[in-house]
Residue frames relative to the residue before (quaternion, step in Angstrom):
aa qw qx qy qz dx dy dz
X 1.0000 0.0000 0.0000 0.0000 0.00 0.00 0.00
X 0.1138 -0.7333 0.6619 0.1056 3.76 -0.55 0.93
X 0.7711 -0.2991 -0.0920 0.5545 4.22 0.86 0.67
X 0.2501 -0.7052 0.6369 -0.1857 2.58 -1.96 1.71
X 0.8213 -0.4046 0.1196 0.3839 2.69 -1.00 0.96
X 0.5253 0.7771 -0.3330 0.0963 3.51 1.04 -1.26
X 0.7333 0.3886 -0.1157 0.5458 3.02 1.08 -1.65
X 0.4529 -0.7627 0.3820 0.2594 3.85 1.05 0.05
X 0.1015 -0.9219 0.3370 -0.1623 3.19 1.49 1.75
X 0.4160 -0.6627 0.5026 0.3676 3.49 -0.65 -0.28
X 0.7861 -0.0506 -0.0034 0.6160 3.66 1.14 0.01
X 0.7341 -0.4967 0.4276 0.1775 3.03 -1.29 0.89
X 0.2735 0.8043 -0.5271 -0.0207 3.93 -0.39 -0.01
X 0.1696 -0.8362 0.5216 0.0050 3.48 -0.81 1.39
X 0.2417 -0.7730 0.5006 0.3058 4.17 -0.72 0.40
X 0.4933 -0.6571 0.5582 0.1157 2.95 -1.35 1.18
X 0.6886 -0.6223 0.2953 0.2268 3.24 -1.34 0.49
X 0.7404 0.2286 -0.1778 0.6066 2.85 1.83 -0.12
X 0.6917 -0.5685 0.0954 0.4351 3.36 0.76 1.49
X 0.6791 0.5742 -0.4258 0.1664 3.34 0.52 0.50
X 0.2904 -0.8284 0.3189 0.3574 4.01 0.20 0.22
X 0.4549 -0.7369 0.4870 0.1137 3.16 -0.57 1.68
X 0.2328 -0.6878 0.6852 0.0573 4.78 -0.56 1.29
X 0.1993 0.5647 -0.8007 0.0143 3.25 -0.93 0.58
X 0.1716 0.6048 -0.7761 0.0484 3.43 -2.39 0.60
X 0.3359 -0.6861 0.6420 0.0657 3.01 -1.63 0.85
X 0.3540 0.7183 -0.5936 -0.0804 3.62 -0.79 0.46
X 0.0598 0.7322 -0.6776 0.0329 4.07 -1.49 0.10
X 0.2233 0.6785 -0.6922 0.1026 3.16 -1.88 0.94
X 0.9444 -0.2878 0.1113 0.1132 2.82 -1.62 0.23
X 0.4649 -0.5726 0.3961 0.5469 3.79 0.24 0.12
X 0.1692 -0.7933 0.5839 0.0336 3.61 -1.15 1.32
X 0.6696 0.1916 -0.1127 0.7086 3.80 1.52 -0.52
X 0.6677 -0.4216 0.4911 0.3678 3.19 -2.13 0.36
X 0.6224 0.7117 -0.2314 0.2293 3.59 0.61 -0.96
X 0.1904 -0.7532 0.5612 0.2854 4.16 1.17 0.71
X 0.6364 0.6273 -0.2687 0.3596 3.84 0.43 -1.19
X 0.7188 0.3606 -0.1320 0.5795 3.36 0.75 -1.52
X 0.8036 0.3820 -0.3670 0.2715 3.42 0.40 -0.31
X 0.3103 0.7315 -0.2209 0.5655 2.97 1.92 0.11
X 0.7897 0.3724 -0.0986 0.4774 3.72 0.84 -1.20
X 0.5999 0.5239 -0.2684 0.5419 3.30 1.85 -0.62
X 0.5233 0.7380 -0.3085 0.2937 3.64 0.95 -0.81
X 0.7010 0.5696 -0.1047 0.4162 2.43 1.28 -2.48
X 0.6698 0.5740 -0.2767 0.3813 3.13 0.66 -1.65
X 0.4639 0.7401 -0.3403 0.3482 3.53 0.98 -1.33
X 0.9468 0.0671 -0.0431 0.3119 2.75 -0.29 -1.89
X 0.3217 0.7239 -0.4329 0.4302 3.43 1.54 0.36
X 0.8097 0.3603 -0.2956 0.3566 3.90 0.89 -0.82
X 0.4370 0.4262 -0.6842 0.3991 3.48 0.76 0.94
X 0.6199 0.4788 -0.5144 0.3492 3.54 0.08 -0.09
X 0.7771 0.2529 -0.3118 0.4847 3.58 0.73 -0.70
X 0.4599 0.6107 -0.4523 0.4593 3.33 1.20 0.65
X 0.5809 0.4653 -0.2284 0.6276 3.91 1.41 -0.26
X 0.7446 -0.4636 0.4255 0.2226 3.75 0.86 -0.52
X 0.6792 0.5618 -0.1342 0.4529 2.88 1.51 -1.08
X 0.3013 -0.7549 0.5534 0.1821 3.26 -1.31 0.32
X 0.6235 -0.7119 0.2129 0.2432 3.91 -0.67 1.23
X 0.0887 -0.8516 0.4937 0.1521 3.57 0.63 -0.43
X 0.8251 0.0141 0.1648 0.5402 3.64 -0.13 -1.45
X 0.0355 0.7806 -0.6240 0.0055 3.67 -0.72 0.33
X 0.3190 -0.6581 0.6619 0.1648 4.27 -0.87 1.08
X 0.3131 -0.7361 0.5949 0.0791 3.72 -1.15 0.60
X 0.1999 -0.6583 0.7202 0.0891 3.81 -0.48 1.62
X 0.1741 0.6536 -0.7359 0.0320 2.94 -1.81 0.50
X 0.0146 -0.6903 0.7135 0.1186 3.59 -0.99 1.13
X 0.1310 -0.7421 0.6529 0.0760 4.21 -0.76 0.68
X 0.0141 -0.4910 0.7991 0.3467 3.68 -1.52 -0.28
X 0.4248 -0.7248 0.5373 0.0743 2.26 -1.70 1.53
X 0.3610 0.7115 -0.3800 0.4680 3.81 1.78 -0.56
X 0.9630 0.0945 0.0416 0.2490 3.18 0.10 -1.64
X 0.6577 0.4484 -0.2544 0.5493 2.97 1.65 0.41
X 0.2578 -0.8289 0.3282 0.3725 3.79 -0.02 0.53
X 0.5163 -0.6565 0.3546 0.4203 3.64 -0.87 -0.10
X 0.4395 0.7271 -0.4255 0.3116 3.26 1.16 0.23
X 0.6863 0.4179 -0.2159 0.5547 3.01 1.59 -1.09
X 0.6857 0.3976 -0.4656 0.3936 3.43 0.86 0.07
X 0.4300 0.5821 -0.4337 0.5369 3.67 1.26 0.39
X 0.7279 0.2977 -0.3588 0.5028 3.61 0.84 0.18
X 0.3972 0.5810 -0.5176 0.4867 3.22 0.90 0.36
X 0.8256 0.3615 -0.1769 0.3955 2.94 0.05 -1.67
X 0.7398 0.1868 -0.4002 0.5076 3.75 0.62 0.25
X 0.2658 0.5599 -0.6546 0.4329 3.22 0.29 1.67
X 0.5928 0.6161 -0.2031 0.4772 3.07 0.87 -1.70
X 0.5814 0.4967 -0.3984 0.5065 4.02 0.47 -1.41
X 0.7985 0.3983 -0.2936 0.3428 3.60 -0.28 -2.33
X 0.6866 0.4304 -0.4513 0.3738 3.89 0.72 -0.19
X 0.4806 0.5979 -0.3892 0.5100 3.64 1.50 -0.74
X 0.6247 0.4552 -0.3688 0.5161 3.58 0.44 -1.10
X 0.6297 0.4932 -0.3933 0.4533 3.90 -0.16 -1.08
X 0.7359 0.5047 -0.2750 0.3579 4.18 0.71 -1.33
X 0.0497 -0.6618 0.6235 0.4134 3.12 1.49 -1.63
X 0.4541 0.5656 -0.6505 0.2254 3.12 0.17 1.32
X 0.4490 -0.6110 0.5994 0.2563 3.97 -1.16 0.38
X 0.1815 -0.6905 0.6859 0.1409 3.23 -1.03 1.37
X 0.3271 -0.7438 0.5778 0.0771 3.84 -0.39 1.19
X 0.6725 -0.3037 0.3605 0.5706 4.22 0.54 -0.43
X 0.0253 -0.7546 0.6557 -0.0046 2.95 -2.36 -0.08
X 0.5352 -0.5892 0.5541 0.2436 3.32 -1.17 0.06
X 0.1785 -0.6980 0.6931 -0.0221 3.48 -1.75 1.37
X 0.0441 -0.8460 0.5214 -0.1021 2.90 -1.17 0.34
X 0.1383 -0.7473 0.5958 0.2597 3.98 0.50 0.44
X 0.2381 0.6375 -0.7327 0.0015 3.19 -1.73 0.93
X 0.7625 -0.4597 0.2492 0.3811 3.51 -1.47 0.58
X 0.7494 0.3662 0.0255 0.5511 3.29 1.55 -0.86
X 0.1872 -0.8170 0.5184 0.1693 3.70 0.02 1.36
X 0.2595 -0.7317 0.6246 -0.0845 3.23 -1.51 1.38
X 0.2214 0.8372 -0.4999 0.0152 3.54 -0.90 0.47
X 0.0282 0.8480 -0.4834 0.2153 3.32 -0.93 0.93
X 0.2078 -0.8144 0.5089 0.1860 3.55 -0.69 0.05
X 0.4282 -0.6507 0.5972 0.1912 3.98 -1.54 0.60
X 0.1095 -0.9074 0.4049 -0.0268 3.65 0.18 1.28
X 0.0346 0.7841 -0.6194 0.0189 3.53 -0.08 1.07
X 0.0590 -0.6179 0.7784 -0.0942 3.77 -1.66 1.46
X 0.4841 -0.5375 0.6614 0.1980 2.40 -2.26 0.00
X 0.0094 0.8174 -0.5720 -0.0681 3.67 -1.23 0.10
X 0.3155 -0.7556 0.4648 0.3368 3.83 -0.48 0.35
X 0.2342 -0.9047 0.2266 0.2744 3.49 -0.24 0.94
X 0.5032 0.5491 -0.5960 0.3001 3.01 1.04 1.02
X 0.4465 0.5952 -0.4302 0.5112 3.71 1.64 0.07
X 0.2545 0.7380 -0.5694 0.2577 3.57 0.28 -0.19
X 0.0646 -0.7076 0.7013 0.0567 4.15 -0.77 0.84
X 0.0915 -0.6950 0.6938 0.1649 4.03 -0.14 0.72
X 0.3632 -0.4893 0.6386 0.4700 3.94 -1.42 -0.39
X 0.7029 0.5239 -0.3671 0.3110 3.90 0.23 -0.24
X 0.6518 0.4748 -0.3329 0.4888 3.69 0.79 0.09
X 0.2015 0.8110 -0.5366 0.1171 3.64 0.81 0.93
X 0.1405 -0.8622 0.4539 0.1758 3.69 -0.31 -0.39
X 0.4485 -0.6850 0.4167 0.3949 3.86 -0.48 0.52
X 0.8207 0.1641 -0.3749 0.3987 2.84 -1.74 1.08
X 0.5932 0.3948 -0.6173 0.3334 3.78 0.92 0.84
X 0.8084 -0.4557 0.3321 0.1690 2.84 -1.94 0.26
X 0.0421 -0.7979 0.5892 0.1197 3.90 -0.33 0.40
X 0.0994 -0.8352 0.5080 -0.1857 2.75 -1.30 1.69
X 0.1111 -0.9209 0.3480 -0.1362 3.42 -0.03 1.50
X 0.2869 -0.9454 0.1547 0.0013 3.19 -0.01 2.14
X 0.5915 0.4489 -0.1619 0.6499 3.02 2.68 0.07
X 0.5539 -0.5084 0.6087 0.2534 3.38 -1.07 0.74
X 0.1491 -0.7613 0.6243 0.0920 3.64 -1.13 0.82
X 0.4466 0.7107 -0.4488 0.3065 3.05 -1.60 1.03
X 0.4890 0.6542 -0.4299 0.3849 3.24 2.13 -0.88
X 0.6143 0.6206 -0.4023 0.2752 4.29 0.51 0.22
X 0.7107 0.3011 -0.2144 0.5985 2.90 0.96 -1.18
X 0.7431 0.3194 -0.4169 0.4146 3.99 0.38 -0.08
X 0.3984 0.3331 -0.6527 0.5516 3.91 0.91 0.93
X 0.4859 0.5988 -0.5372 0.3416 4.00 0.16 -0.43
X 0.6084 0.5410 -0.1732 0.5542 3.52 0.87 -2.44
X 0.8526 0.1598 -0.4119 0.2791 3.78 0.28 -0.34
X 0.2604 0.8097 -0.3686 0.3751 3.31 1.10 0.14
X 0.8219 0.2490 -0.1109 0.5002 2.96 0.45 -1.86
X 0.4653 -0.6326 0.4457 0.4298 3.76 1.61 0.03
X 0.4525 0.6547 -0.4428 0.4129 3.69 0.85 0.65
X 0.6502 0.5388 -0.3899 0.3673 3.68 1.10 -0.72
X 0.4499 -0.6749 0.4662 0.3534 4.36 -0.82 0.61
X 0.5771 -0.6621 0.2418 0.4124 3.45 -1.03 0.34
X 0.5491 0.6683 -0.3053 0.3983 3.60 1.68 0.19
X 0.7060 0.4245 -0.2921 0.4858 3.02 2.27 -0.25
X 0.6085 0.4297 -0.3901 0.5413 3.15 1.15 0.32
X 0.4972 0.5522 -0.4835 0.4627 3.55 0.61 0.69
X 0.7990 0.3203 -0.2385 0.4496 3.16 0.68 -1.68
X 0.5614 0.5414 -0.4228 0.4614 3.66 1.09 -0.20
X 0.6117 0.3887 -0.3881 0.5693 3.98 0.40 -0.50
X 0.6828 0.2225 -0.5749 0.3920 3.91 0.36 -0.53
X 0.6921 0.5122 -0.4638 0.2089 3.48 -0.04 -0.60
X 0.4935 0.7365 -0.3075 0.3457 3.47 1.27 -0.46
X 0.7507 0.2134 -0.1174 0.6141 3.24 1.07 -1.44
X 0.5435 0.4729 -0.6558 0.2257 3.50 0.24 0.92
X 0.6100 -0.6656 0.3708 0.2177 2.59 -1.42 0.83
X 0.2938 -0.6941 0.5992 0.2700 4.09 -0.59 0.70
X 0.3794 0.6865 -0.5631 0.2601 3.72 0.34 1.07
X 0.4601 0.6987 -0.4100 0.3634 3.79 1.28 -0.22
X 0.6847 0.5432 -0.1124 0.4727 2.43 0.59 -2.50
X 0.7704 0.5505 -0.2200 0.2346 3.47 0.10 -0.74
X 0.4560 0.5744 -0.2531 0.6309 3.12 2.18 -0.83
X 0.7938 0.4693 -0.2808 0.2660 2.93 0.55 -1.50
X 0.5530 0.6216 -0.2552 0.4926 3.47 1.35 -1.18
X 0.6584 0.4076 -0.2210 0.5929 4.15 0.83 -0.86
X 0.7571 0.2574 -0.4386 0.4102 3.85 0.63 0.14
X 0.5804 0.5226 -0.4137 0.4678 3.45 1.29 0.02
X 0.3728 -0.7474 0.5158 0.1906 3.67 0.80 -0.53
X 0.1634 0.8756 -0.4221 0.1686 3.00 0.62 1.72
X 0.6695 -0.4615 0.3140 0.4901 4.24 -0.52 0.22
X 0.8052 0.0479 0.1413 0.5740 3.19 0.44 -1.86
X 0.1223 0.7305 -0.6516 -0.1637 2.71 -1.87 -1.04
X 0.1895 0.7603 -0.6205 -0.0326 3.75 -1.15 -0.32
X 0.4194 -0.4933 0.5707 0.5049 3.98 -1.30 0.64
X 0.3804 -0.5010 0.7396 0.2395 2.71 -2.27 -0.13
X 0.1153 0.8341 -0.5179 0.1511 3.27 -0.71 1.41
X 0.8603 -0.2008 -0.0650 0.4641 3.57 -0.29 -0.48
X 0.4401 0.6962 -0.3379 0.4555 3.41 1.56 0.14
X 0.2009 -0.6541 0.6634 0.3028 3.47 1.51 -1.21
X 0.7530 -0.4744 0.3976 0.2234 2.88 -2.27 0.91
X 0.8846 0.2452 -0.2385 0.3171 3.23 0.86 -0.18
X 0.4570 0.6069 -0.3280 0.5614 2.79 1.66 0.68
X 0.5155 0.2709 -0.3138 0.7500 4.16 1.46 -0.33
X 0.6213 0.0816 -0.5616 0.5404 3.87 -0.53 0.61
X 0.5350 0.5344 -0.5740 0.3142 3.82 -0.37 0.38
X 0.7152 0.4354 -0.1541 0.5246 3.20 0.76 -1.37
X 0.6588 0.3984 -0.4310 0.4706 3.51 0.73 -1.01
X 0.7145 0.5833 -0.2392 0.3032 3.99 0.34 -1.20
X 0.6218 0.4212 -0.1824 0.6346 3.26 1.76 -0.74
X 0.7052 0.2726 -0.4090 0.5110 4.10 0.70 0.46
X 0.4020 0.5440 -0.5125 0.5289 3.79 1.73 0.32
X 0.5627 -0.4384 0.6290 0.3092 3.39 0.06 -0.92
X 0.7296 0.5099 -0.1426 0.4329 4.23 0.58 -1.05
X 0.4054 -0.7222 0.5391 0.1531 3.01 -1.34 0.21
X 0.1244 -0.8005 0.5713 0.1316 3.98 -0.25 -0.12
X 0.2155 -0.6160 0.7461 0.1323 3.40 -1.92 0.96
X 0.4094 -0.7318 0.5448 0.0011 3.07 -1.88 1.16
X 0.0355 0.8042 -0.5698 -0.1654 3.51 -0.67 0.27
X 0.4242 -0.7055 0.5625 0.0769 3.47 -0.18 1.97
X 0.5279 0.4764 -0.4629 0.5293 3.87 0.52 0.14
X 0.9183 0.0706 -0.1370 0.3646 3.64 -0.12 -1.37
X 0.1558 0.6509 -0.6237 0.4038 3.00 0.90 1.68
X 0.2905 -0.8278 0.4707 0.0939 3.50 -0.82 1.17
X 0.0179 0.8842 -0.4658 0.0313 3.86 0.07 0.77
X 0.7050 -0.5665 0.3489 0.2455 3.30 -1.11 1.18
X 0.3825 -0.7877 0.2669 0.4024 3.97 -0.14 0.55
X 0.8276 0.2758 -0.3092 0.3786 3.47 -0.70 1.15
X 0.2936 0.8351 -0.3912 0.2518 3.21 1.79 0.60
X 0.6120 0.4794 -0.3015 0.5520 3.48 1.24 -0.98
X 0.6613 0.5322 -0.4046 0.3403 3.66 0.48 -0.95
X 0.4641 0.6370 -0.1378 0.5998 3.76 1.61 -1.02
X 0.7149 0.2059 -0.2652 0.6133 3.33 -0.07 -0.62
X 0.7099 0.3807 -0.4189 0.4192 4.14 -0.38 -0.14
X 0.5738 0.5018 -0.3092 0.5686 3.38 1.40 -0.29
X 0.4557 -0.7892 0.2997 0.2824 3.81 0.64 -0.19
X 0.2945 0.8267 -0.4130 0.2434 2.79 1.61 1.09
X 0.0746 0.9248 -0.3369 0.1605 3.31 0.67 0.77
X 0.2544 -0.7249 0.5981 0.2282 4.17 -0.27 0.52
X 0.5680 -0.4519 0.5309 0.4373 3.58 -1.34 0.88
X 0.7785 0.3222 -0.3752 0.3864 3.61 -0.03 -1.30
X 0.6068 0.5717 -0.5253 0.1704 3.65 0.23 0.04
X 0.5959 0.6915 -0.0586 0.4040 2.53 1.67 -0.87
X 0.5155 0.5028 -0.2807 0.6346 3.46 1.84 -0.85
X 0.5803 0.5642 -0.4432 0.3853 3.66 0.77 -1.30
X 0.7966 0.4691 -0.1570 0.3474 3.73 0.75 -1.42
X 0.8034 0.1448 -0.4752 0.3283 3.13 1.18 0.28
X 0.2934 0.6635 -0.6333 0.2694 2.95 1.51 1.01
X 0.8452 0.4625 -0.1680 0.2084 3.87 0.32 -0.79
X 0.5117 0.6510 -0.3817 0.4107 2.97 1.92 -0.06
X 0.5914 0.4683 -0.5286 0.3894 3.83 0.65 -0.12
X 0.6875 0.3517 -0.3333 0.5408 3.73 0.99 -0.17
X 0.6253 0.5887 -0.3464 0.3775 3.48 0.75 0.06
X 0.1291 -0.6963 0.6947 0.1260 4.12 -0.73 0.87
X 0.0287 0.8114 -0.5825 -0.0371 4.07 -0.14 0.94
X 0.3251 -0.7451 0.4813 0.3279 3.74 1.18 1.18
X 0.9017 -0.1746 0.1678 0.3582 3.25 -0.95 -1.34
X 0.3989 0.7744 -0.4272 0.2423 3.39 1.40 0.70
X 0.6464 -0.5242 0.3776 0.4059 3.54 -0.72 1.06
X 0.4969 -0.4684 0.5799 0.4442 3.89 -1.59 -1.23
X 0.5659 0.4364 -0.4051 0.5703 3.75 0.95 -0.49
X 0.7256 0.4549 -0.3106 0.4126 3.63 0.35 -0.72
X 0.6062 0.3457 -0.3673 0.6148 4.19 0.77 -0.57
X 0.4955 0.5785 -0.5276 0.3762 3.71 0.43 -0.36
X 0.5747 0.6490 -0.2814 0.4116 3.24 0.43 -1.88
X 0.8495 0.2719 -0.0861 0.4439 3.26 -0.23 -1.59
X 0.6456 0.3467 -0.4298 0.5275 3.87 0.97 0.21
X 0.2769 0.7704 -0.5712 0.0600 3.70 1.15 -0.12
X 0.3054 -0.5579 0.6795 0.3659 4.13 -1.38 0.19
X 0.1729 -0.6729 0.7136 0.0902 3.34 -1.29 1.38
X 0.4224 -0.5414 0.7035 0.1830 3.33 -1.97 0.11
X 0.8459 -0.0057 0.1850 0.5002 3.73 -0.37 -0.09
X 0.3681 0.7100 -0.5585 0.2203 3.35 0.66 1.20
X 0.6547 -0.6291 0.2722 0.3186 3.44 -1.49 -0.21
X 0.7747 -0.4630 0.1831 0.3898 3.52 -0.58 -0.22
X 0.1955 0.8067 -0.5171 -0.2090 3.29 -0.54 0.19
X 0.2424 -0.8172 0.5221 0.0274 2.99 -1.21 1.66
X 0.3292 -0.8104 0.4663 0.1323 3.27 -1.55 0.24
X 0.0899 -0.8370 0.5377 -0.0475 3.24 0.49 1.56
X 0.5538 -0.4742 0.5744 0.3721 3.24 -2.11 0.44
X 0.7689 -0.3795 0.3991 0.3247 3.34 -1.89 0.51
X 0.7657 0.4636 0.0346 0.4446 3.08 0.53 -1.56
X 0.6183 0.0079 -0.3438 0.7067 3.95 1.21 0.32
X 0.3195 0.6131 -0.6490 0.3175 4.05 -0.19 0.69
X 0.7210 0.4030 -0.3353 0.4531 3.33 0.46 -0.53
X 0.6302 0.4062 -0.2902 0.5947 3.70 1.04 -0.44
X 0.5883 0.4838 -0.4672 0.4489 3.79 0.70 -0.18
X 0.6895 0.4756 -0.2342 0.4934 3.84 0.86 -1.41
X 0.8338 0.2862 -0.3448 0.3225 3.49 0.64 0.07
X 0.3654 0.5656 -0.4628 0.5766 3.17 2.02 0.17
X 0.5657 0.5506 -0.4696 0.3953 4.09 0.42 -0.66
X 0.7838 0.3872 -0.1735 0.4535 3.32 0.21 -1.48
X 0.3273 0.6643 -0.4674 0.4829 3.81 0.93 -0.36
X 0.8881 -0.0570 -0.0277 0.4552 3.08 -0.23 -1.64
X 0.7979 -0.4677 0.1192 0.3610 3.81 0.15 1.55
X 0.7490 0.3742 -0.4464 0.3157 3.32 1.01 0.54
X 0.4952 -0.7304 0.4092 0.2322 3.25 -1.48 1.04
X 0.4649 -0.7765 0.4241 -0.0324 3.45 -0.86 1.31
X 0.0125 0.7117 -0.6976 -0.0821 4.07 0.19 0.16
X 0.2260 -0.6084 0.7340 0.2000 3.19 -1.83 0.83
X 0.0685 0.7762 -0.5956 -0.1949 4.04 0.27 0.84
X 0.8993 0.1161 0.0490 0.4188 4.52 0.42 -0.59
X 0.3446 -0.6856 0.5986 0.2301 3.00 -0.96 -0.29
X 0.4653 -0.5335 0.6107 0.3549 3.85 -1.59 0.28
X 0.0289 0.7492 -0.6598 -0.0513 3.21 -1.36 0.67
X 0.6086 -0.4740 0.4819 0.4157 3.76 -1.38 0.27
X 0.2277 0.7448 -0.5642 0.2741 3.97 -0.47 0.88
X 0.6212 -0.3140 0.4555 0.5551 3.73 -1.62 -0.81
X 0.7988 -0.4525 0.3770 0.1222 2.78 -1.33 0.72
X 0.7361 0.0453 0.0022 0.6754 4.05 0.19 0.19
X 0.7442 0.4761 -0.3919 0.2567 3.77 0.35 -0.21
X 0.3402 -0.8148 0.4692 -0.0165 3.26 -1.41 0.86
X 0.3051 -0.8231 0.4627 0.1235 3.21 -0.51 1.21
X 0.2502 -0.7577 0.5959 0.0905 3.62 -0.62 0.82
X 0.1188 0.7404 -0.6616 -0.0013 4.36 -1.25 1.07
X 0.7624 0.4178 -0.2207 0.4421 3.05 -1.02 0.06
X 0.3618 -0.6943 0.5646 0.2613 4.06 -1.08 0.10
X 0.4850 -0.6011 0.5611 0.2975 3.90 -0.87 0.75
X 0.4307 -0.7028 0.5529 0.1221 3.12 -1.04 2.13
X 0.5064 -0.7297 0.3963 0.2324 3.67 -1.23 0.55
């Protein structure tokens, strides 16, 4: 095993017999939009970025699906599943089979097998003080699937949330392996500040934030002060607040920044000195980058919070 679970990775990575290092992850839930199609395409995407969240590149992926079959029809789960396909297609990845399963509650998701070279390997545990942290998704995609749920979310936020969902973290990821960065990990259900916990606490380091150039989907803060809020964001927040200094930031505002995402972007950790070649290889090829901190020498997993989160 070249990474295991120990360090609380984003995928799994094993060496093959003939030097290559074999990513396997699994991820699926629950229906997050009205949209059988889109949620299908979000799934995929999901679980496709621990692999490009290790470096790796996707290859073959097995399709979970629990459905009621009584009360749901299969037509609509045939649009799921070619959501799922059109993002596989977009990866060049090969959906090879899966597993069904009838359950009161329809689930979907995919088993992702890549490849990775293992001296390219990105772990989340090998940050290092004084690089840079760099985050490649707008936050917010929790609390505004929450906003649509309750039918509260506008029709510009459920666009820009479903587009950002299904993109795909395969850029960033090239881009991050040709610059030759420390770390990295997606930001997913832990929220940003719950994967730089975990990542910052198996480095060894600590990290400062700037809660300003944290980028956030439009009307996330306005939502959160309204009390739109996801159970898991909430779990996310008090998992991190005993490691967390949130100076003068409100509760709608640490919310924000503990939100549980679904398909978010990376957040990597790059030396000073190739950040500047990493942020312009990002934007090159169309994706937008926040520089929100940096790693510093500190306790272990804990995070400093300046500045208030810009609206």
């Amino acid at each position: 095993m070249l990474v295991s679970p120990v360090t609380g990775d984003d995928a799994a990575v094993y060496l093959l017999p003939g030097g290559q290092g074999l990513v396997q992850t699994v991820d699926f839930f629950t229906p997050i939009v009205d949209d059988p199609f889109d949620w299908g395409r979000i799934a995929a995407a999901n679980a496709m970025s621990d692999v490009y969240a290790m470096g790796g590149r996707p290859v073959t992926a097995l399709n979970l699906v629990a459905w009621p079959v009584q009360e749901l029809s299969l037509e609509l789960l045939a649009r799921v599943l070619e959501g799922g396909a059109a993002v596989a297609r977009e990866a060049g990845v090969v959906i090879v089979g899966g597993h069904s399963i009838h359950d009161p509650e329809p689930k979907y998701g995919m088993a992702v097998t890549g490849f990775v070279d293992p001296d390219k390997i990105v772990r989340n545990s090998t940050m290092r003080p004084g690089d840079r942290l760099l985050l490649t998704k707008p936050l917010g995609l929790g609390i505004i699937s929450t906003a649509i749920k309750r039918g509260e979310a506008t029709a510009e936020q459920r666009t820009l949330a479903v587009e950002t969902m299904t993109a795909l973290n395969a850029t960033a990821s090239e881009a991050m392996v040709e610059v030759g960065v420390s770390a990295a990990t997606d930001v997913t259900g832990f929220g940003l500040l719950g994967h730089l916990h975990v990542a910052l606490a198996a480095a060894g380091f600590s990290a400062r934030l700037d809660a300003a150039a944290v980028a956030l989907l439009p009307g996330t803060l306005a939502l959160a002060e309204a009390g739109v809020i996801p159970s898991g964001t909430r779990s996310n927040h008090a998992f991190v607040s005993p490691n967390t200094a949130w100076g003068d930031l409100p509760e709608a505002e640490q919310l924000v920044l503990a939100d549980a995402q679904t398909s978010g972007g990376l957040l990597i950790a790059v030396s000073a000195e190739r950040a500047p070649a990493l942020r312009e290889l990002l934007s090159n090829r169309g994706v937008i980058a926040a520089e929100i901190g940096a790693v510093e020498d500190g306790a272990p997993g804990h995070v400093d919070l300046r500045g208030r989160v810009a609206r």
